[in-house]
C-alpha positions in Angstrom: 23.9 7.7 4.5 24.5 7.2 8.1 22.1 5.3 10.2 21.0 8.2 12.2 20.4 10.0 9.2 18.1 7.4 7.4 16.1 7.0 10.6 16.0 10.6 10.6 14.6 10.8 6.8 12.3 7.7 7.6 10.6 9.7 10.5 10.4 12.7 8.3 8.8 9.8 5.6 6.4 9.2 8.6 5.0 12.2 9.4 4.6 13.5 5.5 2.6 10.0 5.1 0.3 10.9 8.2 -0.3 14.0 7.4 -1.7 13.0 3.6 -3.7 10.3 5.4 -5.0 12.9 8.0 -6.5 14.5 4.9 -8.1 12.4 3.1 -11.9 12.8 3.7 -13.7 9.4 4.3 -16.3 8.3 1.7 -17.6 5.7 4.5 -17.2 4.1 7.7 -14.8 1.7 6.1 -12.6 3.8 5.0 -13.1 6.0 8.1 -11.9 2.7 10.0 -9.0 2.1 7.1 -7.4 5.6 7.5 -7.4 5.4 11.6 -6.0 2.2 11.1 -3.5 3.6 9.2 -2.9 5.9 11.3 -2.1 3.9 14.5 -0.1 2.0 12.2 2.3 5.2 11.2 2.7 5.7 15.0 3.7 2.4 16.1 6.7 2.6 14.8 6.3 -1.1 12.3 8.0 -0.4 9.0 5.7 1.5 6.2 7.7 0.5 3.2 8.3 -2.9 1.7 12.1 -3.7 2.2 11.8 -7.2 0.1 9.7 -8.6 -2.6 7.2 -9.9 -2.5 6.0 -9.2 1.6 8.7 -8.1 4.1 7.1 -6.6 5.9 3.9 -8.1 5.6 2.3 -5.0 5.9 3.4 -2.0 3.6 2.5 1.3 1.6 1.4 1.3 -1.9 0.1 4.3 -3.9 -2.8 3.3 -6.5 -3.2 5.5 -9.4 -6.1 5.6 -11.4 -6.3 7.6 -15.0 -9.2 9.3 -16.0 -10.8 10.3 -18.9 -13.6 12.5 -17.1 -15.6 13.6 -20.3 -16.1 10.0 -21.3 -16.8 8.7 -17.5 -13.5 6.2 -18.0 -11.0 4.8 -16.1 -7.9 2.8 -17.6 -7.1 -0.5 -15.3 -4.8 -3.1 -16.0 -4.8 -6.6 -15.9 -2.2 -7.8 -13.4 -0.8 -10.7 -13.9 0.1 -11.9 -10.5 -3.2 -10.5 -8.7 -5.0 -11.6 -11.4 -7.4 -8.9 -11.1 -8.2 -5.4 -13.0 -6.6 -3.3 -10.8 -5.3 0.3 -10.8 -1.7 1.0 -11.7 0.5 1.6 -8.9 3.3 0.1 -7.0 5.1 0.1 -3.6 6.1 3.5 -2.6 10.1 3.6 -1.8 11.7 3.8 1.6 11.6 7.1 2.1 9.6 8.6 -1.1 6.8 10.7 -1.1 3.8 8.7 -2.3 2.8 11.2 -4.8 6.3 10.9 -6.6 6.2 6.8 -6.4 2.7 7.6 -9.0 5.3 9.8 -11.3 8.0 6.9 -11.1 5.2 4.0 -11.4 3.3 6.1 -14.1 6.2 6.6 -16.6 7.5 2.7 -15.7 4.3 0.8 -16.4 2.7 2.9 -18.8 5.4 5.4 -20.5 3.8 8.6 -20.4 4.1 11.1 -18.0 2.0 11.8 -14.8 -0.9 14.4 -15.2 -2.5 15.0 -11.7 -6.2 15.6 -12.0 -5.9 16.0 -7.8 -2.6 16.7 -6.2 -3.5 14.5 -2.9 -4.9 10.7 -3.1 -8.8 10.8 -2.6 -8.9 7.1 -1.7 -7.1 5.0 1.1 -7.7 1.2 1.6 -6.0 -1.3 3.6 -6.3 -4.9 1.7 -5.3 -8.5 2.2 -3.4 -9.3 -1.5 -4.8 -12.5 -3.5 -3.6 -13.7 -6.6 0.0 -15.2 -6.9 1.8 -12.9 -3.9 -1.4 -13.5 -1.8 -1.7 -12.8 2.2 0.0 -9.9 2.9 -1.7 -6.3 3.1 -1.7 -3.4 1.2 -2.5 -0.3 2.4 -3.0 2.1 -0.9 -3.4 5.7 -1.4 -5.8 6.2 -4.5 -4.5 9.0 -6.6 -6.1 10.1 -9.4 -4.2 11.4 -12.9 -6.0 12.5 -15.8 -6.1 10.3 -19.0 -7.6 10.4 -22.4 -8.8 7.0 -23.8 -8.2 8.1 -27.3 -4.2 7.8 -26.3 -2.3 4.8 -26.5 -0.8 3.7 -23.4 2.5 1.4 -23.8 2.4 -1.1 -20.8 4.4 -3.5 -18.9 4.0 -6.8 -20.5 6.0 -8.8 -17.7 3.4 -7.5 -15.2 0.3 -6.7 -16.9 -1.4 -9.0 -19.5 -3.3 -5.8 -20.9 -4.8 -2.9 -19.8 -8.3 -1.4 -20.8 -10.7 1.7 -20.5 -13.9 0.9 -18.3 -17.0 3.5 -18.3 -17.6 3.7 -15.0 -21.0 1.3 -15.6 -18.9 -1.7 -17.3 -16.2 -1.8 -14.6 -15.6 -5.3 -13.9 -16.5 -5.3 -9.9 -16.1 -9.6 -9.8 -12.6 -9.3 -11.0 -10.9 -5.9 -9.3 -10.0 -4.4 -6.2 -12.3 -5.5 -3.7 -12.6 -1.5 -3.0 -13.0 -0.6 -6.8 -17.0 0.0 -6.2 -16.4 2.1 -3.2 -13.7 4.2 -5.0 -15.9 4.7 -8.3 -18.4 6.0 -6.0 -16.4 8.8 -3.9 -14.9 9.8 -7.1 -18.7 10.0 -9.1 -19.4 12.4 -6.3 -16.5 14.3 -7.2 -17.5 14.6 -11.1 
């Protein structure tokens, strides 16, 4: 592809990104702050997508996905190695890929099965400094949401997860996760 033609398709990238942040309906002030942020950030013109591993730029788009087991109040995290933290599954969205299809390629990559969307848009955006082994540069994550049954059995990525395991929503391990996690399990109760 030309050059003119993948700044063209990055700027397309950018407003489809803007436009799903525009949307998403704050939970708090935080995350009010988090999505103008996020917004500003869109605009300026700085790079959304990470170009090299683990934090060029330092700043960069990641989509979050979360599985859910709604009857039983459960969500499926996994224990990353190099955050060392229960976190949702998820990766960096491509240069030029629509969030929503970076959960369908992460989804089938880290956990083999296919992506069930129990909401079509993310209902969660955060912007986080990363800890762990890559710690120090920032994250900022659309939450999606996919539907999940914790009578399945998930295959997983061993190189990058240790495990993974279903939390009811009142044994999620808050000490250990996203520093967001609490927030999150809050919006999406209200949701339920």
């Amino acid at each position: 592809m030309a050059p003119r033609a993948v700044i063209q398709e990055n700027q397309k990238a950018k407003s489809v990104i803007a436009n799903i942040v525009a949307a998403i309906y704050p939970f708090d002030d935080l995350e009010h702050q988090h999505i103008q942020e996020t917004l500003s950030w869109i605009e300026s013109g700085n790079p959304l997508f990470r170009l090299e591993k683990p934090n060029i730029p330092p700043k960069h788009l990641v989509s979050y996905f979360i599985l859910l087991d709604e009857e039983a109040r459960k969500i499926l995290l996994v224990d990353h190695r190099q955050a060392q933290l229960w976190l949702p599954s998820g990766g960096h969205v491509e240069v030029g890929e629509h969030p929503r299809e970076a959960v369908v390629r992460e989804c089938f990559e880290e956990l083999g099965t296919e992506a069930e969307f129990w909401s079509e848009d993310p209902v969660f955006l955060t912007s986080t400094v990363t800890v762990g082994l890559t710690a120090g540069h920032t994250d900022v994550s659309l939450w999606y949401v996919l539907k999940g049954d914790h009578h399945a059995t998930y295959s997983f990525d061993g190189q990058e997860f240790a495990s993974l395991k279903w939390f009811h929503f009142d044994e999620i391990p808050y000490a250990r996760s996203d520093p967001h996690m609490r927030r999150f399990i809050h919006k999406l109760g209200g949701y339920l």
